[in-house]
N, C-alpha and C positions, 0 to 999 in steps of 0.2 A: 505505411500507416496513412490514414485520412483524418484527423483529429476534427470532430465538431466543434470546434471550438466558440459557437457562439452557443451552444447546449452545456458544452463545461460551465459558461459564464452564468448561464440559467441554473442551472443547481448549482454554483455556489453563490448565488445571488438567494436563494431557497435553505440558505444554509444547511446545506448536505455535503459540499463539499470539503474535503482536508488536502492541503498542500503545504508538506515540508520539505525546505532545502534543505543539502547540506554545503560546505565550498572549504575550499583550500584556496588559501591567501586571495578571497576572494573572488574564485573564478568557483563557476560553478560547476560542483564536483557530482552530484547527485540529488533526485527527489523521489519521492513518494507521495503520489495522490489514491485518495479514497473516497469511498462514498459512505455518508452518515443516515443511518436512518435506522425508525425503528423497526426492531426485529417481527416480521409477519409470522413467528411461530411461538414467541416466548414477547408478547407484545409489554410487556413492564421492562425489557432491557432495548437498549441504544446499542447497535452494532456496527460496527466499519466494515465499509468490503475494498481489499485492497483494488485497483485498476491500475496503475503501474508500480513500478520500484526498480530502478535506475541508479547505476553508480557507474562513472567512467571508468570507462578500462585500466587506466595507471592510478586509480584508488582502489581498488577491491585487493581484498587480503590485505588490506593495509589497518582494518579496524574505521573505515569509511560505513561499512554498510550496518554495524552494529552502532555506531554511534547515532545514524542518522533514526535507528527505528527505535534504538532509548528515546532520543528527542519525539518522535511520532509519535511513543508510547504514553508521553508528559501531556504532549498537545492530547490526544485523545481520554485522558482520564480527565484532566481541563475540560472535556465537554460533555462530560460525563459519560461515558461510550464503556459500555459492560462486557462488548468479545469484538476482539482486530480477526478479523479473517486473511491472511495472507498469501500470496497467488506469487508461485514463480513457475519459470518457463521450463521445461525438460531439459533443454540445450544450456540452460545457465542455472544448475542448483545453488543453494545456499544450505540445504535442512541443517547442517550441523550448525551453522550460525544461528537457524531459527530456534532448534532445538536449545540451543543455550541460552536463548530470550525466554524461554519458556513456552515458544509455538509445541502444539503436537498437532502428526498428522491427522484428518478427522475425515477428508474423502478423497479419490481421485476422479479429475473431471476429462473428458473426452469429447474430442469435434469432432464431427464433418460437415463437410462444406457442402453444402445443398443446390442442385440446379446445373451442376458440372457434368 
């Protein structure tokens, strides 16, 4: 990974940004960042679009990863945000945690990597 990090700082300086931790005795155990903005097809709703979600290896199946997206789920209705779009990786599912948050699935996305 290459993080912009001076581009994170710009969209949440633009308030589009959402970052929630989660921690165990303080240390920190996972986050979720997203992006806020409103939606270009249903433009009367505010939508999140997940960009990462992260939980340390010796928290997951611990009840780390649902806790931390309850909490995201408070901060995002707090900003009035009308659909969480959520992104995991193939190598690392969750669906049946998501599904028990009340995600469903709604598309599958696909890369390649261009110029190789």
């Amino acid at each position: 990974m290459e993080p912009d990090y001076a581009r994170y700082l710009e969209i949440d300086e633009m308030g589009m940004l959402s970052t929630v931790t989660i921690r165990d005795d303080n240390t920190l155990a996972g986050y979720c960042i997203d992006f806020i903005t409103p939606s270009l097809h249903q433009s009367s709703n505010i939508i999140s679009v997940n960009d990462l979600l992260y939980i340390i290896p010796n928290c997951r199946r611990q009840g780390c990863g649902k806790k931390l997206l309850q909490t995201v789920h408070e901060h995002l209705v707090k900003r009035k945000v009308a659909v969480h779009y959520l992104a995991m990786k193939v190598d690392y599912p969750f669906e049946a945690m998501a599904e028990a948050l009340g995600y469903s699935k709604v598309e599958y996305n696909y890369r390649k990597i261009l110029g190789e």
